[in-house]
ZAMARGU-4260 file (C-alpha; in steps of 0.2 Angstrom, whole numbers, plus 5000, padded with zeros to 4 digits):
<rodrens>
0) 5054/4830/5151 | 5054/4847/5143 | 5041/4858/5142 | 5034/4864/5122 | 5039/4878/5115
5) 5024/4888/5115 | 5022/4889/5093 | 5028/4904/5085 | 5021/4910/5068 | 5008/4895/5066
10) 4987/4900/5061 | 4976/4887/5073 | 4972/4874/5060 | 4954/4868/5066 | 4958/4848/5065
15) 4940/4840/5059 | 4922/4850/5056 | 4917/4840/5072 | 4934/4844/5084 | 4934/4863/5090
20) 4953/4859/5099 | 4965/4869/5088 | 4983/4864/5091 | 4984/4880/5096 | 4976/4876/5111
25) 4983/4858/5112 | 5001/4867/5113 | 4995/4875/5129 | 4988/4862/5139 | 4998/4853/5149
30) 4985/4838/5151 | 4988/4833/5135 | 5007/4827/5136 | 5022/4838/5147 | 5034/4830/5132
35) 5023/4835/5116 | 5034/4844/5103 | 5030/4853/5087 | 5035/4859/5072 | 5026/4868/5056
40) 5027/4859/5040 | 5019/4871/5025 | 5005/4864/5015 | 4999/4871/4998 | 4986/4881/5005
45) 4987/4878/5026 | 4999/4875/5039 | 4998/4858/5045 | 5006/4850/5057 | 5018/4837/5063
50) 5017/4833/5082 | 5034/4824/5088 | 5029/4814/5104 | 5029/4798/5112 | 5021/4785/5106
55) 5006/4781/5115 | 5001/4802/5109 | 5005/4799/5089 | 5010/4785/5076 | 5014/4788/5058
60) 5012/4776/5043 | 5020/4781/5027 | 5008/4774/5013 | 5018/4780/4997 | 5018/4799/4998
65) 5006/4800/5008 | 5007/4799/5028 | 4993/4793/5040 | 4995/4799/5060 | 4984/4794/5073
70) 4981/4807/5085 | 4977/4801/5102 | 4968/4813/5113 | 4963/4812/5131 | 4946/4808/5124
75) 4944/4806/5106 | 4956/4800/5093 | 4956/4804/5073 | 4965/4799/5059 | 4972/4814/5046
80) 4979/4809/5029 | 4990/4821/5022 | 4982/4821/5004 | 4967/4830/5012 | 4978/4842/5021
85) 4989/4843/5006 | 5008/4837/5003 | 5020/4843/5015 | 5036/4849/5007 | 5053/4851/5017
90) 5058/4870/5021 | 5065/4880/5007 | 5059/4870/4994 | 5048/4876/4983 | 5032/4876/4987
95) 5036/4873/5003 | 5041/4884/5017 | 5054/4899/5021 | 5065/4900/5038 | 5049/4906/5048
100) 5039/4891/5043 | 5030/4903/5033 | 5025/4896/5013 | 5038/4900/5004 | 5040/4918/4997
105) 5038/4920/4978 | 5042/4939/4975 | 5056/4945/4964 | 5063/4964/4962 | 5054/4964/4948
110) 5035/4960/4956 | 5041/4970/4971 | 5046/4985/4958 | 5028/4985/4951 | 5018/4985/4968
115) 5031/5002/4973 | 5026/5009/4955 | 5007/5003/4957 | 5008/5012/4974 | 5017/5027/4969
120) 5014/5032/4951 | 4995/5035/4958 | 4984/5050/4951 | 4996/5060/4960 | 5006/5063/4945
125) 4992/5071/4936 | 4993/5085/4949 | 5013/5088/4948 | 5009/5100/4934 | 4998/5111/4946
130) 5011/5110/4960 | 5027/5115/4949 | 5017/5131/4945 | 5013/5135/4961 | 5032/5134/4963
135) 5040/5141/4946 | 5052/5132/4933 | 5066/5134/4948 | 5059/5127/4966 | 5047/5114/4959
140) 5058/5102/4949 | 5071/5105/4964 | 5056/5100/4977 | 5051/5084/4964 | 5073/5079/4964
145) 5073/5082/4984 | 5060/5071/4990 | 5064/5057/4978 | 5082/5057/4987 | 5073/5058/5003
150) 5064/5043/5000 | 5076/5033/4993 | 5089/5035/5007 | 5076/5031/5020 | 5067/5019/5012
155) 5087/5010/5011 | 5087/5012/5031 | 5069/5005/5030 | 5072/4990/5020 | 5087/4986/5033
160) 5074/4985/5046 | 5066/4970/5040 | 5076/4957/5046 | 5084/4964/5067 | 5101/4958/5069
165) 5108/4949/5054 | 5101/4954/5037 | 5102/4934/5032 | 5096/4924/5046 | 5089/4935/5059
170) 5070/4936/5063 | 5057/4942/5050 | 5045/4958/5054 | 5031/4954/5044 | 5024/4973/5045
175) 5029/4991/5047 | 5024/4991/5064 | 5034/4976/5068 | 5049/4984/5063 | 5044/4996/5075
180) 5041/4987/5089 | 5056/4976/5085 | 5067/4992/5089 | 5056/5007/5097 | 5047/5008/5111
185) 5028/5001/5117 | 5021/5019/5115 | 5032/5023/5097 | 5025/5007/5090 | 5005/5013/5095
190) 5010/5030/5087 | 5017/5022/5072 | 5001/5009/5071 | 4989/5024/5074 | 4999/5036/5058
195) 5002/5021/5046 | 4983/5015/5046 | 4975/5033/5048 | 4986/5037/5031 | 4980/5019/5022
200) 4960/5024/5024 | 4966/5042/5018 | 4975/5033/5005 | 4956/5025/5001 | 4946/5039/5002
205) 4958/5047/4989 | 4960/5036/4977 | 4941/5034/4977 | 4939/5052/4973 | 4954/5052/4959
210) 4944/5038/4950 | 4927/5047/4950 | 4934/5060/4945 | 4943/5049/4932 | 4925/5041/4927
215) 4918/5059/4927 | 4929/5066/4915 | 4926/5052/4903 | 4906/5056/4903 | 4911/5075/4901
220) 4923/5073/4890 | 4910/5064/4876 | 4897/5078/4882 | 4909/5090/4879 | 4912/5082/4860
225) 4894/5080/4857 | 4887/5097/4862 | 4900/5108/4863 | 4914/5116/4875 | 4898/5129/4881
230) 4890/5119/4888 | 4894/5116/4905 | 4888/5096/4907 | 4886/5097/4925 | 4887/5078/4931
235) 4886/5071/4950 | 4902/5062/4953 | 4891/5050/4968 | 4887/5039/4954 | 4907/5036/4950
240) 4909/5032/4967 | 4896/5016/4970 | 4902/5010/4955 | 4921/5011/4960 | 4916/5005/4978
245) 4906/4991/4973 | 4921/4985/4963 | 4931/4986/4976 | 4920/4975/4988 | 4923/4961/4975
250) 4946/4964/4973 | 4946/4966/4994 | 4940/4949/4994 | 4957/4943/4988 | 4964/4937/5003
255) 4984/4946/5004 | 4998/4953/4992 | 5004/4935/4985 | 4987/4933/4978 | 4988/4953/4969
260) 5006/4954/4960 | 4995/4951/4944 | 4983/4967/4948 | 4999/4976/4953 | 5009/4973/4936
265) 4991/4977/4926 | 4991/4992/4937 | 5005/4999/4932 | 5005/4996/4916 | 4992/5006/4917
270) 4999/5020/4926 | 5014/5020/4911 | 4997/5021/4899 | 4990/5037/4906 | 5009/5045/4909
275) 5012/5044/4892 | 4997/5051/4887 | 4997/5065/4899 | 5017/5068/4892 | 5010/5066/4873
280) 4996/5079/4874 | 5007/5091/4884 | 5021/5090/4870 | 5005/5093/4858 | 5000/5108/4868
285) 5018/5117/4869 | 5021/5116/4851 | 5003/5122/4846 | 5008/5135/4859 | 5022/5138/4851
290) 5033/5138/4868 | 5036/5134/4883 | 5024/5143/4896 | 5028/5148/4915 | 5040/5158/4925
295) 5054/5154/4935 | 5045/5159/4952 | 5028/5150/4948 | 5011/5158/4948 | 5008/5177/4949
300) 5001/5187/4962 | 4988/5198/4957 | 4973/5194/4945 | 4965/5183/4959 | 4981/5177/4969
305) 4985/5185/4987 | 5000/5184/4993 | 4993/5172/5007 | 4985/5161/4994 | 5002/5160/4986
310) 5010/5155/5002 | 4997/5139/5005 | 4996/5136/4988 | 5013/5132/4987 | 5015/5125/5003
315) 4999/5113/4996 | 5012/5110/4981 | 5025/5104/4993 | 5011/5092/5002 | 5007/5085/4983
320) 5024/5081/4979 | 5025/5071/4995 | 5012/5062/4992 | 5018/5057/4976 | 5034/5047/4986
325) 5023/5039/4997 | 5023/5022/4998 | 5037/5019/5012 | 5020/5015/5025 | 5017/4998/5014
330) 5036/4995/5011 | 5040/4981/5022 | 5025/4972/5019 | 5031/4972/4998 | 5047/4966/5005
335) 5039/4951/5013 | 5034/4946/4997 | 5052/4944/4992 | 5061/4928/4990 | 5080/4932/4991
340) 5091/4924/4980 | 5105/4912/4985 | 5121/4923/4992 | 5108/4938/4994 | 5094/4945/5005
345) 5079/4953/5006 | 5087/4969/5009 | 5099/4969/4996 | 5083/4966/4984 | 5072/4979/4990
350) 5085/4990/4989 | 5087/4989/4970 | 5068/4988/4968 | 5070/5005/4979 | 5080/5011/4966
355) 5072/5005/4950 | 5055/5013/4954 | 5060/5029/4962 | 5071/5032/4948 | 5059/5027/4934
360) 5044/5037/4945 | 5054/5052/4946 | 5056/5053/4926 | 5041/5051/4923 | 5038/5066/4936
365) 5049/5078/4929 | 5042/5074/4911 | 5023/5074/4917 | 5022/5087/4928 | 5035/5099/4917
370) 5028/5096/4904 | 5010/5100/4911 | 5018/5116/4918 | 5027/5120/4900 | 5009/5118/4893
375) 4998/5127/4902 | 5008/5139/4913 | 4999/5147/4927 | 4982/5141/4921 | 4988/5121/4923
380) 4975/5113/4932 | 4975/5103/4946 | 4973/5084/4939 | 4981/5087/4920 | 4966/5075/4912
385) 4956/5078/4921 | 4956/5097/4923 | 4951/5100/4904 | 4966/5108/4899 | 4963/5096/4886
390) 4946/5092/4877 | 4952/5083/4858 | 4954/5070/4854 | 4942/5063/4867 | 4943/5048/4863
395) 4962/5046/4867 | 4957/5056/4886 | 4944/5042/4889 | 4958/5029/4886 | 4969/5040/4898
400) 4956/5041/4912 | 4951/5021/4908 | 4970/5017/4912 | 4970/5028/4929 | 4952/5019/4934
405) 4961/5004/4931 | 4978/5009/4939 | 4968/5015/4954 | 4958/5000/4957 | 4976/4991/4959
410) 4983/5004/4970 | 4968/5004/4982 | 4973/4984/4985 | 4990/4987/4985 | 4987/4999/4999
415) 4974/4993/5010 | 4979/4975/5011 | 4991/4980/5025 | 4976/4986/5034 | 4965/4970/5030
420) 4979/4961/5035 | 4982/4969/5053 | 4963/4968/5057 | 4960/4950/5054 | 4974/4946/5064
425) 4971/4954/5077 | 4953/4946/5077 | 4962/4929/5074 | 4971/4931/5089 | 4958/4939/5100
430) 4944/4925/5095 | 4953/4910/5090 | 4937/4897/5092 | 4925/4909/5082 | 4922/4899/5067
435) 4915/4916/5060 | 4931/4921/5063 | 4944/4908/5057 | 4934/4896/5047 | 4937/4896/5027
440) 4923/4889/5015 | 4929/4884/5000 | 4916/4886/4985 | 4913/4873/4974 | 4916/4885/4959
445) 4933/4891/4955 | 4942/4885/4972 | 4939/4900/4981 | 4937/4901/5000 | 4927/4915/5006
450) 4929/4919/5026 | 4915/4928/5032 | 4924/4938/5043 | 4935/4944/5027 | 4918/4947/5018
455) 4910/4959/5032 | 4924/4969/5038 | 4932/4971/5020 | 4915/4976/5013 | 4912/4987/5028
460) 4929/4994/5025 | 4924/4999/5006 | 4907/5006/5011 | 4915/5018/5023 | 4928/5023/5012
465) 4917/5027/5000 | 4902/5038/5008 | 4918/5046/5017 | 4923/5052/4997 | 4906/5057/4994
470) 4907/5069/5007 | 4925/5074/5003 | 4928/5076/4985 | 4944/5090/4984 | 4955/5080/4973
475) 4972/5093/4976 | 4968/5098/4995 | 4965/5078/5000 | 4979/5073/4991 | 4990/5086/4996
480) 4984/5084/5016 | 4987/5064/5015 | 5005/5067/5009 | 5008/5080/5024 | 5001/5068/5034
485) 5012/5052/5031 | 5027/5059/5024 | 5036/5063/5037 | 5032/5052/5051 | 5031/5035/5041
490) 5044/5040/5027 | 5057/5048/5036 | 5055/5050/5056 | 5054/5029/5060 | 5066/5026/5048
495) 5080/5036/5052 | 5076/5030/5073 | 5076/5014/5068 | 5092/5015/5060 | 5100/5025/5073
500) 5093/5009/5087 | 5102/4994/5073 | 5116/5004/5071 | 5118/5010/5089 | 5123/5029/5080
505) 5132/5038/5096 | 5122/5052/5100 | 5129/5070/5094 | 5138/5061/5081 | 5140/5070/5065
510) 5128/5057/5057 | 5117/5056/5072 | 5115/5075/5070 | 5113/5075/5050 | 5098/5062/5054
515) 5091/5075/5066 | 5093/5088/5054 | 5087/5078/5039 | 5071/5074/5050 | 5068/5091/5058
520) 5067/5098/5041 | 5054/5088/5034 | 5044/5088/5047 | 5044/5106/5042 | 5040/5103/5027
525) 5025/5092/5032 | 5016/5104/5044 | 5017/5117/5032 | 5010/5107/5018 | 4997/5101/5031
530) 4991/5120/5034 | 4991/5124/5016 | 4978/5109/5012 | 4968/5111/5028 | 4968/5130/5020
535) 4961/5124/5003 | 4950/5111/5009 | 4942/5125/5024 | 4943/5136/5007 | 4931/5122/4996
540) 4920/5118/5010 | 4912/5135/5008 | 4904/5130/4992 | 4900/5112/4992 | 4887/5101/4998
545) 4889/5085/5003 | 4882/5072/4990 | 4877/5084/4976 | 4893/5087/4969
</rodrens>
């Protein structure tokens, strides 16, 4: 008789509270039956299972819709209705499974447009004013046009990576590093894993201090309007930070991106929210001006500015900019959300996903951080709302700095559940019996199922994240270092390889070398942004001290 397949792409489902054999391990020993076959039949909320055998190993009554099996084991035998385990569904139904025997996917262009624009429309727009003066009216909006080309092409040659062979039918990679692996080397795949979680906890750390600082302004903001612009209402961000952190222990308890296309659509309406406002009070501001502010070079040296600070300033500016494009090291996960429309594929959707966001994030770029530039000139501050370029009417900034609290306890999810994800795999797969690990506890309240594994690590995750900000609160120089750090590597070096492995690009072909070229220059770009922020943040260091600022 033939040997099982050993199953591919199923969770151990524990059979009874009182039977620690998983199918998992029943799959794998040959004791059990050499002629036991299996295969995954989705369930509302598990995998369950149907196990094809000879009779003496399984019977199945159907009763109605419901199906009774008798499971004999070599020492034990148990009855499992389906109604406890839930009703199975045939693949591709709805609410039933996909082609992996995955439950079926429920994402649309539309939800996987508003977790790119959740990721990407972060807090980093607010600093666009400050980079475009770094860079003048000539270089920066050309920088801002460049790198939203850049990630638009490779994220096109990202999307394709998805699926390896044919974009219909071939297999799935569930994660960026999978994609990797699926078409790179063993030691590529450890780099790619090493940058692409390194940049998410920088990710963390970033957007805890952006909303801080966010909170902060909000309490300055009514100091300010209740005693005056002289006085200097020094307040300790620390504060900001618990609170933001202990909300984010509660949102990382949702269990993966399914369960947070609701806080990614109220996330970005959020971020469309604070935009707009930014955009309104810069108009305000060039009219009361009565012109348009800045020069075609960006700030001047002289009056404070050496020449080398304008080098790693506006290499800094070139680090900001990128940071506002990221999003391409969570891209294949979005896409996984996907379900493709007949005659169509996942690709083909993210593509236009792709497209809408990139395009409506750049708009808003140009028009936020020009118009920040246009307002303040020189002088525009490094987060637009934050920075107090504006004080009146404070009670519109505290809306504004409400919505990027709001956005950025989204964006934080969107983000990190990559990183959730691939850890509590990974401990699935290295302790599959630990019911500290893999067991689910439904609460009688709500029908939530806590895991205490989740609850820990996640909550440790948070905590770390967030002493690490206390310690660390340069708002530019982080932001500017994280998007050196993960632009070119994630959004355009693995890409373009893996495009060059699918498509078996000849070497020294015009488009092999315009791939090259494309990736030599930003890499560039990147380790010159990098300096410039390790230069600002070297710079800050000098006069702050942890946990009083």
């Amino acid at each position: 008789m033939p040997t099982a397949p050993a199953p591919i792409n199923c969770r151990p489902y524990l059979l009874s509270p009182h039977h620690h054999l998983t199918l998992l391990q029943i799959f794998s020993t040959p004791s059990i039956h050499p002629s036991l076959h299996a295969t995954c039949i989705c369930s509302h909320t598990h995998y369950t299972y149907r196990i094809k055998a000879a009779k003496r190993l399984i019977e199945e009554t159907e009763m109605g819709e419901s199906v009774v099996a008798t499971y004999y084991y070599p020492s034990a035998a148990m009855e499992v209705s389906a109604a406890e385990l839930g009703q199975s569904k045939q693949p591709g139904s709805k609410g039933g499974c996909d082609d992996d025997d995955r439950p079926s996917r429920t994402g649309t262009m539309w939800t996987a447009s508003s977790h790119i624009i959740t990721a990407v429309i972060g807090s980093g727009v607010l600093s666009l004013g400050w980079a475009i003066a770094q860079l003048g009216w000539v270089a920066g909006p050309a920088v801002m046009l460049l790198f939203s080309l850049v990630t638009y092409f490779t994220s096109s040659l990202l999307a394709d990576c998805y699926r390896s062979g044919d974009q219909s039918t071939g297999k799935r990679n569930y994660t960026y590093m999978d994609a990797v692996n699926a078409n790179l080397s063993g030691f590529k795949v450890k780099v790619c894993g090493l940058l692409q979680y390194a940049n998410i906890v920088g990710v963390a750390i970033g957007y805890t201090i952006a909303a801080s600082i966010s909170m902060l302004a909000i309490s300055r903001a009514n100091c300010f309007h209740r005693k005056g612009h002289a006085d200097p209402c020094k307040i300790s961000s620390v504060p900001y930070m618990l609170v933001f952190g202990v909300a984010q222990v509660f949102f990382s308890q949702i269990p993966d991106f399914d369960q947070i296309s609701w806080l990614s659509m109220l996330a970005a309406a959020m971020s469309f929210t604070y935009s707009s406002i930014g955009l309104g009070l810069g108009v305000a501001q060039v009219i009361a001006n009565g012109g348009v502010q800045g020069s075609m070079t960006g700030i001047s040296i002289g009056a404070g500015v050496t020449p080398m600070q304008k080098v790693w300033r506006s290499t800094q500016a070139f680090g900001d900019i990128a940071f506002a494009y990221s999003y391409s090291l969570i891209l294949i996960e979005i896409q996984d959300t996907i379900r493709a429309p007949p005659k169509s594929t996942e690709s083909k959707v993210m593509k236009r996903a792709t497209l809408v966001s990139v395009a409506v994030t750049t708009v808003f770029y140009m028009l936020c951080g020009c118009m920040g530039y246009a307002a303040f000139g020189d002088r525009a501050p490094g987060n637009l709302l934050t920075g107090f370029g504006f004080y009146e009417p404070f009670w519109l900034l505290d809306v504004a700095n409400a919505a990027i609290v709001v956005h950025l306890v989204g964006a934080y999810q969107v983000y990190c559940q990559p990183l959730f994800a691939f850890v509590e795999k990974y401990a699935g797969q290295r302790w599959p019996e630990s019911r500290y690990v893999t067991r689910e506890i439904e609460l009688s309240v709500g029908g939530f199922r806590v895991n205490m594994f989740r609850l820990t690590w996640r909550t440790a995750f948070v905590v770390a994240t967030t002493v690490v900000s206390m310690m660390l609160p340069f708002f530019n120089d982080v932001v500017g270092f994280l998007g050196a750090l993960g632009f070119w590597p994630l959004t355009v070096y693995f890409p373009v390889e893996m495009y060059i492995v699918q498509r078996k690009v000849p070497r020294w072909s015009t488009r092999w070398v315009c791939l090259q070229m494309l990736s030599g220059g930003c890499l560039v770009i990147s380790l010159a942004a990098a300096a410039g922020s390790i230069a600002g943040i070297k710079s800050d260091l000098k006069v702050y001290h942890p946990f009083k600022s």
